[in-house]
C-alpha positions in Angstrom: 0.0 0.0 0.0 1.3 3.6 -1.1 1.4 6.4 1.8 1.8 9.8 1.7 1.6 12.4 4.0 1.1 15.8 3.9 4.1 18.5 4.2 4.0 21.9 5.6 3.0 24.3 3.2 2.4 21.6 0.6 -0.8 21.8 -1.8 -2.9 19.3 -2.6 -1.6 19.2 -6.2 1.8 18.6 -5.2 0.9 16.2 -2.8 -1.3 13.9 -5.8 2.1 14.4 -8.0 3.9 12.7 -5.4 1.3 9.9 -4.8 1.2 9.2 -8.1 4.9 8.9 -8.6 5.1 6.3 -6.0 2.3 4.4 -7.0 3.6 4.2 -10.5 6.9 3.1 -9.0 5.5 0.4 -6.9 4.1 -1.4 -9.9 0.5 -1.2 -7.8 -1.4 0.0 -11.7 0.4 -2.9 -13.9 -0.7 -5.5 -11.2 -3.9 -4.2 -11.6 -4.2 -4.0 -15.3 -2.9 -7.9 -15.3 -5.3 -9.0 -13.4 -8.1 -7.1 -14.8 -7.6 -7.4 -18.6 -6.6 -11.2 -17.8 -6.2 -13.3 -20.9 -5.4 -17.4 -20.6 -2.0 -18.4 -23.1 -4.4 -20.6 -25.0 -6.0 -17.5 -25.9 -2.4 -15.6 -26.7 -1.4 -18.4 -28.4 -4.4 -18.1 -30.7 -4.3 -14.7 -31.1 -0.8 -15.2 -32.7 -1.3 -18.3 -34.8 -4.1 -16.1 -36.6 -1.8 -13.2 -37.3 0.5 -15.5 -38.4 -1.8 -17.4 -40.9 -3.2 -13.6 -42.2 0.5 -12.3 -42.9 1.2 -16.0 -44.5 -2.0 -15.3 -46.7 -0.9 -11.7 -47.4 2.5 -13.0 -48.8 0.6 -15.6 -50.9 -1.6 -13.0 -52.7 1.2 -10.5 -52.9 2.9 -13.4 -54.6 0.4 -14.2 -57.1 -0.4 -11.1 -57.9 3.2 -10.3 -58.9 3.4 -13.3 -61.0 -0.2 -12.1 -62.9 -2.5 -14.8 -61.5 -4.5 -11.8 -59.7 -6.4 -8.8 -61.1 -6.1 -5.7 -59.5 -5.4 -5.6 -55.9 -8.1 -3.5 -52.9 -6.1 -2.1 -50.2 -8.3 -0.2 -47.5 -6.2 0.3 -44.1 -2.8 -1.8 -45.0 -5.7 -4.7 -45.3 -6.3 -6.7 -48.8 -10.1 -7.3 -49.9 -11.4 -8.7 -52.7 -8.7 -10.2 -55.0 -10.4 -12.2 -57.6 -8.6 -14.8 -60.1 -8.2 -13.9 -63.6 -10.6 -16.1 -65.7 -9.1 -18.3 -68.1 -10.2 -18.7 -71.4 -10.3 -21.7 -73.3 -9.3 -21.2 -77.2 
């Protein structure tokens, strides 16, 4: 638990500075945060494996596209929509 007391002459903004500083120091607001915004590894985990499969898909498109298997590419927020095949045609 963080303490503080009170100074001669010292304001009450001073004295919330100085709280603050040692609360921040003592590591009392990352506990916190842990524990409130707890998430189990499995779900880490998952988290990860899917931003690995979207970059891995990325690549693959990117890829295609370079080699002229893709029409035009949609960009909208460094994310790729709609990237259809080129049609071929039988002659």
């Amino acid at each position: 638990m963080v303490e503080v007391r009170r100074k001669n002459n010292e304001n009450a903004e001073s004295m919330l500075r100085r709280f603050t500083r040692k609360w921040q120091e003592s590591g009392i607001g990352i506990q916190a945060r842990k524990r409130r915004f707890y998430e189990k590894e499995a779900t880490r985990r998952e988290r990860k494996l899917h931003a690995l499969y979207r970059t891995a898909r990325r690549k693959e498109y990117e890829m295609l596209y370079k080699l002229g298997k893709l029409e035009e590419e949609h960009f909208r927020k460094g994310k790729i929509y709609q990237r259809r095949p080129i049609k071929q045609v039988n002659r």
